[in-house]
C-alpha positions in Angstrom: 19.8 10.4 -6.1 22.3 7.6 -5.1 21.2 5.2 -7.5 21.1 7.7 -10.2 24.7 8.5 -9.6 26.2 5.1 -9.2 24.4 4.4 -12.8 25.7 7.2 -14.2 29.2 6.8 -13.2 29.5 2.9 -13.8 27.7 4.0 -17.5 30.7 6.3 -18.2 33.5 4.1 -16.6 32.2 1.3 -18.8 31.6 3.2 -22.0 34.4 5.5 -22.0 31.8 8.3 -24.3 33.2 11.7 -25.9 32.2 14.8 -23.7 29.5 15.6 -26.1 28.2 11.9 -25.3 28.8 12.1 -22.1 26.4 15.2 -22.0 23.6 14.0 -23.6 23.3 11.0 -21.8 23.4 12.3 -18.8 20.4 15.0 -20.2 18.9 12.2 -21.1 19.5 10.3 -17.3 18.1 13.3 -15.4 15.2 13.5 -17.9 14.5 9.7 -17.2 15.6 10.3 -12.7 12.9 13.5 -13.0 10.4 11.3 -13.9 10.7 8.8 -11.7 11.2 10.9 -8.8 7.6 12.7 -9.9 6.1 9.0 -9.9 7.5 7.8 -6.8 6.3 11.5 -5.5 2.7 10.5 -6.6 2.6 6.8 -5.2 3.8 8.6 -2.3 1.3 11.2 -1.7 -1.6 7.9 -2.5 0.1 5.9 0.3 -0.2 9.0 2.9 -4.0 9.6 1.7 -5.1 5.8 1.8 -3.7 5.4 5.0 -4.8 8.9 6.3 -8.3 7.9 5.4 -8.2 4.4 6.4 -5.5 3.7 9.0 -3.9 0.6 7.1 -1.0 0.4 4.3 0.3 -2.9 2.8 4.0 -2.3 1.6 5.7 -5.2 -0.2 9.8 -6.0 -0.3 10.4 -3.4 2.7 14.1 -4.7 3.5 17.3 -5.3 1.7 17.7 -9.0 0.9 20.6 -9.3 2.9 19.2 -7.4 6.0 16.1 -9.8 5.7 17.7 -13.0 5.6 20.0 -12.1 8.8 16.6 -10.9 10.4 15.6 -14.3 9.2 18.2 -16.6 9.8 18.2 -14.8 13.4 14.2 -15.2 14.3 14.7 -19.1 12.8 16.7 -19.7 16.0 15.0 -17.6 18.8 11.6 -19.3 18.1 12.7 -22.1 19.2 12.3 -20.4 22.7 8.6 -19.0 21.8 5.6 -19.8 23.9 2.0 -19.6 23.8 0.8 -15.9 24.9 -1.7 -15.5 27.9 -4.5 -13.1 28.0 -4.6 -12.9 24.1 -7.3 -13.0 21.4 -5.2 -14.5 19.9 -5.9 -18.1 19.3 -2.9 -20.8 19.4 -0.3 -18.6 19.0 3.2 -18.1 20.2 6.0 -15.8 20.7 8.5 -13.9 22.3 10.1 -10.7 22.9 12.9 -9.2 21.3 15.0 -6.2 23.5 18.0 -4.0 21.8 20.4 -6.9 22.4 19.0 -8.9 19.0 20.5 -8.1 15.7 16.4 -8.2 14.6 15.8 -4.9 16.5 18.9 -3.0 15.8 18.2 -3.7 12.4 14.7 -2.6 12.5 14.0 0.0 15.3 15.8 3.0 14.2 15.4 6.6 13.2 16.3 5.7 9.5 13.7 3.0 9.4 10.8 5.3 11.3 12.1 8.0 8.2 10.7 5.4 5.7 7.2 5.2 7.5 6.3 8.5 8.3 7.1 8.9 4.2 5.1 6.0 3.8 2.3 7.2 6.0 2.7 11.1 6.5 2.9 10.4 10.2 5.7 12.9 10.8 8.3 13.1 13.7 7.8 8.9 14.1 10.5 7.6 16.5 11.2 3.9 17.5 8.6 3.2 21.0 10.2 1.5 24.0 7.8 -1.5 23.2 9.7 -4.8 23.0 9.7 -6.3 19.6 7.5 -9.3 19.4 8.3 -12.5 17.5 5.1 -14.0 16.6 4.4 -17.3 15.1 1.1 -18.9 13.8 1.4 -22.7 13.6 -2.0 -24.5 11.7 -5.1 -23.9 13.1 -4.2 -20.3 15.0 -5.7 -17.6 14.5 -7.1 -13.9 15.6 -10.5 -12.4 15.6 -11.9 -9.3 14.2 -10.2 -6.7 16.6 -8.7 -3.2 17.2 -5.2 -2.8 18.2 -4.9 -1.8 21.9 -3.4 2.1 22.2 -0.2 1.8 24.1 0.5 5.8 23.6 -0.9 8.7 23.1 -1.3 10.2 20.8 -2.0 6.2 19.3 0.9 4.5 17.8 1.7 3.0 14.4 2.6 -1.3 14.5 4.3 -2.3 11.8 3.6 -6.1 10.8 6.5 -7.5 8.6 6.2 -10.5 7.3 9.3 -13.3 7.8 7.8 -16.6 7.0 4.5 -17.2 5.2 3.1 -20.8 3.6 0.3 -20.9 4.7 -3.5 -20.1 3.6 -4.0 -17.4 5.9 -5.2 -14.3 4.7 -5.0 -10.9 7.2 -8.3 -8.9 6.7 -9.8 -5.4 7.3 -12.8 -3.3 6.6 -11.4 0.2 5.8 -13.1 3.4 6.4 -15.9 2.5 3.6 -17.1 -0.4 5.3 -15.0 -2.4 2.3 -14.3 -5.7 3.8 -10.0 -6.5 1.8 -7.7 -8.7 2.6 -4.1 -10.0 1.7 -1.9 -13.0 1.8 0.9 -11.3 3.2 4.6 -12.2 1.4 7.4 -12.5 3.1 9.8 -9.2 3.8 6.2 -7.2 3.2 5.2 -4.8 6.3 1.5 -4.2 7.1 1.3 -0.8 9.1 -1.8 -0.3 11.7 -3.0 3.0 13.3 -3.8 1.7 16.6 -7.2 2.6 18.8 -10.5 3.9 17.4 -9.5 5.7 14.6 -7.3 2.5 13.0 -9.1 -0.6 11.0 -10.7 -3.4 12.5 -8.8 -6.4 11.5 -8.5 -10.2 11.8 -6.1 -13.1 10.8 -8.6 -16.0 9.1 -7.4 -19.6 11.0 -5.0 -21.2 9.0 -5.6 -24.7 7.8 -2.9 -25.6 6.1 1.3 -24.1 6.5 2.1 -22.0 9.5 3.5 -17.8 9.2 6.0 -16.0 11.5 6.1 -12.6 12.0 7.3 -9.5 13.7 5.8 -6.5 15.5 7.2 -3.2 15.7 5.8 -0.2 17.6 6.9 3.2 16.6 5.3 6.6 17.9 5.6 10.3 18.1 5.8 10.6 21.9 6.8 8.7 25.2 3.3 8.8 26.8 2.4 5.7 27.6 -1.3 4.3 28.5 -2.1 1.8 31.1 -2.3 -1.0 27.8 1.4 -0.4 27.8 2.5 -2.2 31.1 -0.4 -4.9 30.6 0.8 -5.9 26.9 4.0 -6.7 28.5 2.6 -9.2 30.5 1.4 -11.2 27.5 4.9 -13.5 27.2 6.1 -15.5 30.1 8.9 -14.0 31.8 7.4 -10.4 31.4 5.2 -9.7 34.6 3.0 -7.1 36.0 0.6 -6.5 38.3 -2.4 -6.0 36.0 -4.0 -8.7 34.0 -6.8 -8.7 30.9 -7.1 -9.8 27.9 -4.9 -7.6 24.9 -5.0 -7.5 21.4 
């Protein structure tokens, strides 16, 4: 409804109308705002369904510009500090993680943002996890094979995917709960949300020849019960240790 309002007013302030005018466009407004909202109501309800069925949703443009390119400009300099992961599947990657401190995080794990996903996906009640944020970058010739995401809660939690960087000729694939085997060049500021565990998609990122892609993970749930995975995927970057060790996802 903000959007409709601002228009509204900046239409009158601009054109100055007689009441009757004034009246009738703004019949004519909330006949035009109805619609949409019954549209965006519909590609709604097919988001919640696809991913209800299939456990995968690719969203494109997710952020503001300007929130993007600070999340950006930020992620540019604290790669420089990435290293390769241990105990991955991962092949040839890097990374790092990200704690409340960064404006990447703030900006990313709140309750307004896990509002817009359980919309998205009609996973109610979504809150952000206590899972670091992960900075991830594929350089040329990385890759990851045909996997599940590990389930660091239970009940199994949603990772969000967004996109920051992307020129190369990787595509990230899934078979979805036909058997269909997809897949997407993801753009940058586009999210790519996972159920996690058994009931989510099995999924891969083809090796990249040519270009490199950065991204960011994001775990968001609906409780604080953590599995064993939990402590374990924190041992994946250097600097964050536990006792357990094997190979994550």
């Amino acid at each position: 409804m903000l959007d409709f309002t601002f228009w509204l007013v900046a239409l009158v302030q601009h054109h100055n109308p007689s009441f009757a005018h004034r009246y009738s466009s703004r019949r004519s407004s909330q006949r035009a705002y109805s619609s949409r909202s019954s549209a965006e109501c519909a590609r709604q309800e097919k988001a919640r369904a696809a991913f209800g069925k299939h456990g995968i949703l690719y969203v494109p443009q997710f952020l503001d510009q300007a929130t993007f390119k600070g999340v950006c400009a930020e992620c540019r300099r604290l790669r420089a500090k990435a290293k390769r992961e241990k105990d991955s599947i991962a092949i040839g990657r890097i990374g790092r993680c990200l704690d409340d401190r960064t404006e990447t995080h703030r900006a990313f794990m709140t309750l307004s943002v896990a509002a817009q996903l359980s919309d998205l996906t009609g996973q109610y009640a979504l809150k952000p996890s206590e899972y670091p944020v992960e900075l991830r970058h594929y350089p040329a010739r990385s890759g990851m094979p045909w996997h599940r995401d590990d389930v660091l809660y239970l009940p199994a939690q949603l990772e969000v995917i967004l996109t920051l960087e992307n020129t190369s000729d990787s595509l990230t694939e899934w078979r979805d709960a036909n058997g269909q085997h997809e897949g997407i060049w993801t753009e940058p500021n586009s999210i790519l949300l996972v159920r996690a565990g058994e009931h989510g998609p099995l999924h891969r990122v083809t090796t990249i020849r040519r270009g490199e892609r950065t991204i960011l993970k994001f775990v968001f749930t609906v409780s604080d019960c953590k599995t064993d995975s939990f402590a374990v995927h924190l041992d994946s970057f250097p600097g964050r240790r536990v006792a357990t060790r094997r190979t994550r996802r």
